[in-house]
Every structure is written in structure tokens, then in C-alpha cells.
N, C-alpha and C positions, 0 to 999 in steps of 0.2 A: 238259359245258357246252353250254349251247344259245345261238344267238346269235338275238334276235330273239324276237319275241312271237306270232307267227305271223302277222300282219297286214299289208297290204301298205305298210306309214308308211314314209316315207321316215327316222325314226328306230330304228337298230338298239339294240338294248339290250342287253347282256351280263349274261345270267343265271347265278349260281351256283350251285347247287344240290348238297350231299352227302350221301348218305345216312349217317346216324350212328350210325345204329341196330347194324350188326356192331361198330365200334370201342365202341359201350358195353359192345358184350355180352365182348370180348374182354378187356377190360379187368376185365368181372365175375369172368372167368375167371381172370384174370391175379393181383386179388384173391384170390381164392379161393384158390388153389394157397398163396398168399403165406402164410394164415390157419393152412394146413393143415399148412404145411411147419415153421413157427416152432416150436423144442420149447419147452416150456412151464417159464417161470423163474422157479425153487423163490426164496426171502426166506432160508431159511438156509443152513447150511453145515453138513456132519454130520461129526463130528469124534470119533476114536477117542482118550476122554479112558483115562488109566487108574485103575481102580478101589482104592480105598481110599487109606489117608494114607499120604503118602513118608516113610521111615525117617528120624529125626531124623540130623543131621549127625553124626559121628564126632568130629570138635573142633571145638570152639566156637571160630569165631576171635577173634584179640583187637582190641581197640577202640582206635582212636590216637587221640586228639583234637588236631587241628593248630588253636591259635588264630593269628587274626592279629590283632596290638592296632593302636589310633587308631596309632601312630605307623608302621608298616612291621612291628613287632617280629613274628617269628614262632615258635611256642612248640609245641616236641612234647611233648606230655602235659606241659602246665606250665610244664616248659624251655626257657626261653630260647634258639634257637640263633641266634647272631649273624652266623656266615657262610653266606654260598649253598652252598659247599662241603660243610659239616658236613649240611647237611638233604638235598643229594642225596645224602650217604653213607648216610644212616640212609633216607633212601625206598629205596634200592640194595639195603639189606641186609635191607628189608621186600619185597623184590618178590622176591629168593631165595627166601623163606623156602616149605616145601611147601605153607601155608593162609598165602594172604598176609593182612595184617591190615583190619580194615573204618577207613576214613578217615574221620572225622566233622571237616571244616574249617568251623571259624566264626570266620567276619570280622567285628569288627565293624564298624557302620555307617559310624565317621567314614571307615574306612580307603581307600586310593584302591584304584580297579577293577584299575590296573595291577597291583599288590602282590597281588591277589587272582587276577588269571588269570596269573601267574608263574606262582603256585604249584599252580594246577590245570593247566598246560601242563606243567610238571616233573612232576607226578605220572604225567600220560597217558605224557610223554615215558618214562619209565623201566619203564612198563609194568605198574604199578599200574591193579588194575579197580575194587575195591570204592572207592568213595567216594561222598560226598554232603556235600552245603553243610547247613548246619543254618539253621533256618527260624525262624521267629519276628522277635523285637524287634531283635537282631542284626544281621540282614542286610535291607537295603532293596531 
């Protein structure tokens, strides 16, 4: 820093002057290494699938259909079951079984959401995995 213009003025001036030129080049350098160090990031994912089709299943498991009607009613394969009791006994005695059965629940539309996540909460609860809500006109 130089104070003064070299002149005899009774005003001093405060010059500042830095040279910029090494902090560019360091920084080139800084760049550089940066460019050079980054490994280079593949779009996929290389994945050991395995080859040919999987052997069909051993038993086919069986299909339940749990409806639930407009009014709360809830119906395994058709059947009416009236109590809460009666329908965790028979989900209890499907969740034993060695190939548990696949669940197809279809609610219909009017019925309330409560009566519908009962019965998918009692399923999860007892440990039943296969299920799915059925889709369509049915369920909203």
C-alpha cells in the first residue's frame, strides 16, 4: 500500500493496489484439480438380474373375497359374518395356514372409510400380507 502520489500536495492519498493475477492462477489450479479429482457419474445402475423364468409357484393360493356392503355388512366369500369376532377368527385361521390366501377386499362406494380401514387394520394386525382393494366402480 503506497500512501501518496509522489508529489509534494499537501494532500495525501491512500492507494490500493493488489496484484490478482497469482490468486487467479491459484484458483485455475484449485479448478483444475477439482475437474480432475471428480469420478465420473454413470445414469445407470448395473444389476445382477437372473436369467430365464422363475419356476411356477408349487400351490396356487386361494382367493378370498372379503366384500363390504352400503351398510357396514361384511361378507367372506359371499358370507355374511355379523360379528367382529367371527372375522378375526377366520383371518387367524388364514394367516396359519402354510400359503396364506390372496385377500381381494371390495368396498363398496356408499360404505364409510371407517368400516373399510377396520378391516385392512385387522388384516395387517393379524398378519396377513397378500391383499389388495379392488379397483374400479366400487371403490372411490
Amino acid at each position: 500500500m503506497n500512501s501518496g502520489n509522489g508529489s509534494a500536495s499537501a494532500d495525501l492519498e491512500v492507494m490500493s493496489e493488489i496484484n490478482t493475477t497469482p490468486l487467479i492462477d491459484v484458483m485455475l489450479v484449485l479448478l483444475i484439480m477439482l475437474i480432475i479429482t471428480i469420478p465420473i457419474q454413470l445414469h445407470s445402475v448395473n444389476l445382477n438380474m437372473p436369467a430365464g423364468n422363475p419356476p411356477p409357484p408349487l400351490v396356487k393360493p386361494e382367493v378370498v373375497k372379503i366384500d363390504i356392503d352400503a351398510d357396514g355388512t361384511i361378507r367372506w366369500n359371499s358370507e355374511a359374518v355379523t360379528q367382529a369376532a367371527a372375522f378375526e377368527a377366520r383371518l387367524q385361521a388364514a394367516a396359519l395356514q402354510p400359503v396364506q390366501p390372496e385377500l381381494h377386499v371390495r368396498p363398496d362406494k356408499r360404505v364409510s372409510y371407517r368400516t373399510v380401514a377396520y378391516v385392512m387394520a385387522t388384516v395387517q394386525r393379524l398378519g396377513l400380507t397378500k391383499i389388495g382393494l379392488a379397483g374400479g366402480e366400487q371403490f372411490i
